[in-house]
C-alpha positions as CSV (number, residue, x, y, z in Angstrom):
1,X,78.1,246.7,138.8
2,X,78.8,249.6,136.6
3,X,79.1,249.8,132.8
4,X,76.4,248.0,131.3
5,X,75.8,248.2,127.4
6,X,72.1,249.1,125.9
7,X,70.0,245.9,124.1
8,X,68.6,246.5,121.4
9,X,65.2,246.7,119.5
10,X,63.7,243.9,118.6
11,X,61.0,242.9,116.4
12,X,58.9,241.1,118.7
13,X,55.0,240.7,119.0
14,X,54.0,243.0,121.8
15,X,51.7,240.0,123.2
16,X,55.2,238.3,124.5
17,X,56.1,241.4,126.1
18,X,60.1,239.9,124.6
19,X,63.1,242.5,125.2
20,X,66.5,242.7,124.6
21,X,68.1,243.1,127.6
22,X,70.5,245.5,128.7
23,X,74.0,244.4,129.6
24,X,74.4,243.8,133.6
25,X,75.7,247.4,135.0
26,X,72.8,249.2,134.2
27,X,72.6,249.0,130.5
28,X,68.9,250.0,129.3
29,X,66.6,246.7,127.9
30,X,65.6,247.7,124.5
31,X,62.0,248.2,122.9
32,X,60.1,246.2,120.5
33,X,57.3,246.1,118.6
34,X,56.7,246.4,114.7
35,X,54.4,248.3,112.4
36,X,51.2,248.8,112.3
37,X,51.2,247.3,116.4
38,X,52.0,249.7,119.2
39,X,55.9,249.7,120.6
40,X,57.4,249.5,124.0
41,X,59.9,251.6,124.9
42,X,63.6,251.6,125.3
43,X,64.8,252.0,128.6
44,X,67.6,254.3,129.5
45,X,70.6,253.2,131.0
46,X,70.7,253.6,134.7
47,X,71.7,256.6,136.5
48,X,75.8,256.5,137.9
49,X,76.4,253.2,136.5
50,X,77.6,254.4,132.9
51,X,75.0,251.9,131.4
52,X,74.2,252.4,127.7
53,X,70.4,253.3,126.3
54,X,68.2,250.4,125.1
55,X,67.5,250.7,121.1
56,X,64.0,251.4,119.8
57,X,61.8,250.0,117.0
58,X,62.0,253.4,115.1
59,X,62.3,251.5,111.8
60,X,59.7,253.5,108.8
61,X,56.1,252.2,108.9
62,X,56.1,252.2,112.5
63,X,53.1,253.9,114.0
64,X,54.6,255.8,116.5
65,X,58.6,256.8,116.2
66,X,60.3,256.7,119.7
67,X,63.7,257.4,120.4
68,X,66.3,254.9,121.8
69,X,67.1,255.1,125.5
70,X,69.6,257.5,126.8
71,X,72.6,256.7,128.4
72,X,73.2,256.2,132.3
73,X,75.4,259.3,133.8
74,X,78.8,257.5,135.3
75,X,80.0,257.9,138.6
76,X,83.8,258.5,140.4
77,X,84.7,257.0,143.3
78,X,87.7,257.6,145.6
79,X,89.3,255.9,148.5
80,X,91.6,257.6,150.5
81,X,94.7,255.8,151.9
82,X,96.3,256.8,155.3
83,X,97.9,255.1,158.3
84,X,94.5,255.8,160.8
85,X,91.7,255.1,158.3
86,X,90.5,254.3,154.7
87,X,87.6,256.7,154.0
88,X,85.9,256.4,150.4
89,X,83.8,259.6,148.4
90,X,81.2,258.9,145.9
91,X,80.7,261.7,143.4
92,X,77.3,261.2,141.3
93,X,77.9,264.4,140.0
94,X,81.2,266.9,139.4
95,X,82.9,268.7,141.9
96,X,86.1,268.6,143.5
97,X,88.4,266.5,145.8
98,X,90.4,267.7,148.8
99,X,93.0,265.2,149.8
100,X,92.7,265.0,153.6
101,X,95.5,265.2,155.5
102,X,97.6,262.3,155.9
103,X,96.6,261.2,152.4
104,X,99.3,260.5,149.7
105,X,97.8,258.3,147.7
106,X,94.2,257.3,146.5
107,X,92.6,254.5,144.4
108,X,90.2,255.4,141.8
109,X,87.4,254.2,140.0
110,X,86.2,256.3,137.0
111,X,82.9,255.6,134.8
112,X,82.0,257.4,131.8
113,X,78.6,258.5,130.7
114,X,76.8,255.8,128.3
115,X,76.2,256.4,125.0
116,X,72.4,256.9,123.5
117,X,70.5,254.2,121.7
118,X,68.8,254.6,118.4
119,X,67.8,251.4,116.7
120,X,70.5,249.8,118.1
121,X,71.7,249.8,121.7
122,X,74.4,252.5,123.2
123,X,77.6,251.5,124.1
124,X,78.7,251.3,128.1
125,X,80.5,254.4,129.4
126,X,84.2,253.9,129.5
127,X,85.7,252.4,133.3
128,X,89.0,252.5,134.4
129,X,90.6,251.6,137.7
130,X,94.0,253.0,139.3
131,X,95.3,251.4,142.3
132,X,97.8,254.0,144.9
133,X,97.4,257.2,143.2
134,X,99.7,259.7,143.8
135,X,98.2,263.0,145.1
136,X,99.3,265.4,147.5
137,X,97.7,266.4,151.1
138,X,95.8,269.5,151.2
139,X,95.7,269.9,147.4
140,X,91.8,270.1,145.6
141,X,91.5,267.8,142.4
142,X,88.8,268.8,140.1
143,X,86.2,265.7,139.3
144,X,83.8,265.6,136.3
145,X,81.3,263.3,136.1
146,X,80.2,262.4,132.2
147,X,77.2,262.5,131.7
148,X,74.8,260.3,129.3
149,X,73.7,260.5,126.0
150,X,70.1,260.9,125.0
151,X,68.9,258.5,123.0
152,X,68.0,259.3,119.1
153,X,65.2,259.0,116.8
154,X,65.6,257.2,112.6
155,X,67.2,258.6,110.4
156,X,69.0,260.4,113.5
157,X,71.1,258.6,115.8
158,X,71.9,258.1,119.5
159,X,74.7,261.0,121.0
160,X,78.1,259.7,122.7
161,X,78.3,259.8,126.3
162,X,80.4,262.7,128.1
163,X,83.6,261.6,129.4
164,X,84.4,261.2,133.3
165,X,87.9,262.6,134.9
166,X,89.8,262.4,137.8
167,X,93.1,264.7,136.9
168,X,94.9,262.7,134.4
169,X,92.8,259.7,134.3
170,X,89.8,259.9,131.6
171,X,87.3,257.6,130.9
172,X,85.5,258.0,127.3
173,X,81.8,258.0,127.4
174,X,79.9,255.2,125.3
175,X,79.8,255.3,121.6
176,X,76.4,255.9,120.4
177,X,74.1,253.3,118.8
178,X,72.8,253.4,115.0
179,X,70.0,253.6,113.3
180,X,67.8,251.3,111.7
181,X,67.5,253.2,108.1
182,X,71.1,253.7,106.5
183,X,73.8,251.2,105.9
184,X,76.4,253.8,106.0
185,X,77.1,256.0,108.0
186,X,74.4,256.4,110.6
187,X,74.2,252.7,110.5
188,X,77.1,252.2,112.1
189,X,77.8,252.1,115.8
190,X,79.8,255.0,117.3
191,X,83.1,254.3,119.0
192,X,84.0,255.4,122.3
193,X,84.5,253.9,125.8
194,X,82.9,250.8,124.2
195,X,81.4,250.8,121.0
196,X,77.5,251.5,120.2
197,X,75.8,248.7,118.4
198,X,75.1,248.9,114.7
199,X,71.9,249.0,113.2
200,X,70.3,246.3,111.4
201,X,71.7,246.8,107.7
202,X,74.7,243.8,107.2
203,X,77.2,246.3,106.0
204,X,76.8,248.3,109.5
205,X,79.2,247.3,111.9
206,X,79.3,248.2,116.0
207,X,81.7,251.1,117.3
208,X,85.3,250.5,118.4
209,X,85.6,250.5,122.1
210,X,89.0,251.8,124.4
211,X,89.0,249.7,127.7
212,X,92.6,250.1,128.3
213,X,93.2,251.5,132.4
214,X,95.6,253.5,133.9
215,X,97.9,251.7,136.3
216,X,100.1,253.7,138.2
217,X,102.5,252.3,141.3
218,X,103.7,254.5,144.0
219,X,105.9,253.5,146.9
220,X,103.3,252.9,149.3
């Protein structure tokens, strides 16, 4: 499962051991803890899944300020199309693709990076799925993997994830989360592949997220 977002903080007595969790694809659980007891920390998303960071208990008064969770790098993922085989490629990291030969079309999965949690949890890297790519044999296609944000500290913030690409398809990293000490605008959760979570003000609100996917059909 890819694309997880962060949880966030919560304010919960550190005897229950009680977390937010993180969203199923990797997002990171958040912390919790309040002043004057010690805090667990946020965990960051998971690495290649595009998860988003967990948010931290960074609110003032705290004893000790920790930063939220940083985001899970993404991950591409090819499979090649021919009349003989199907062969798939998993890039964890960027590099490039030559099209085998035989090869005229590929389908594609591309995750972004997650964003960074603050107070408030990250928000899951950007996925988007292409069936029957068009590509052209013995060509090389350049693949960047996003990578995640790290995770931010109050009265800072958490950073956006890095987008992934596969030639003209993008994926925008995750928006990052907000903090737990303004109302605007560092309160507010960052937009971006989907939206980081706001912090814990009422006027905050959570980021806009962008989950359309590219769909393009071939004659194959």
């Amino acid at each position: 499962a890819y694309a997880g977002g962060g949880g966030g903080c919560t304010n919960s007595n550190p005897v229950t051991n009680t977390r937010a969790r993180g969203g199923v694809g990797g997002g990171g659980d958040g912390g919790y803890g309040y002043a004057p007891n010690p805090m667990a920390t946020a965990n960051n998303g998971t690495t290649n899944t595009g998860g988003g960071g967990g948010g931290n208990r960074d609110a003032p008064g705290s004893v000790t300020v920790q930063a939220g969770g940083s985001g899970g790098s993404g991950i591409v993922i090819l499979k090649a199309w021919t009349t003989a085989r199907d062969g798939v490629q998993t890039f964890t990291s960027s590099g490039s693709f030559t099209v085998p030969s035989g090869v005229s079309t590929v389908d594609v999965l591309v995750v972004a990076g997650g964003g960074g949690g603050a107070h408030a949890g990250g928000g899951a890297g950007g996925l988007r799925y292409t069936r029957r790519y068009p590509v052209v044999s013995g060509n090389s296609y350049t693949v960047t993997v996003g990578a995640g944000g790290s995770g931010g500290t109050s009265p800072g913030i958490g950073v956006v994830g890095s987008n992934s690409v596969f030639d003209t398809i993008t994926s925008a990293g995750g928006g990052r989360g907000g903090n737990g000490s303004d109302s605007s605008p560092n309160g507010i959760g960052g937009s971006g592949g989907s939206g980081g979570g706001s912090g814990h003000f009422i006027t905050s609100s959570g980021g806009s997220g962008d989950r359309k996917s590219t769909r393009l059909n071939s004659s194959h």
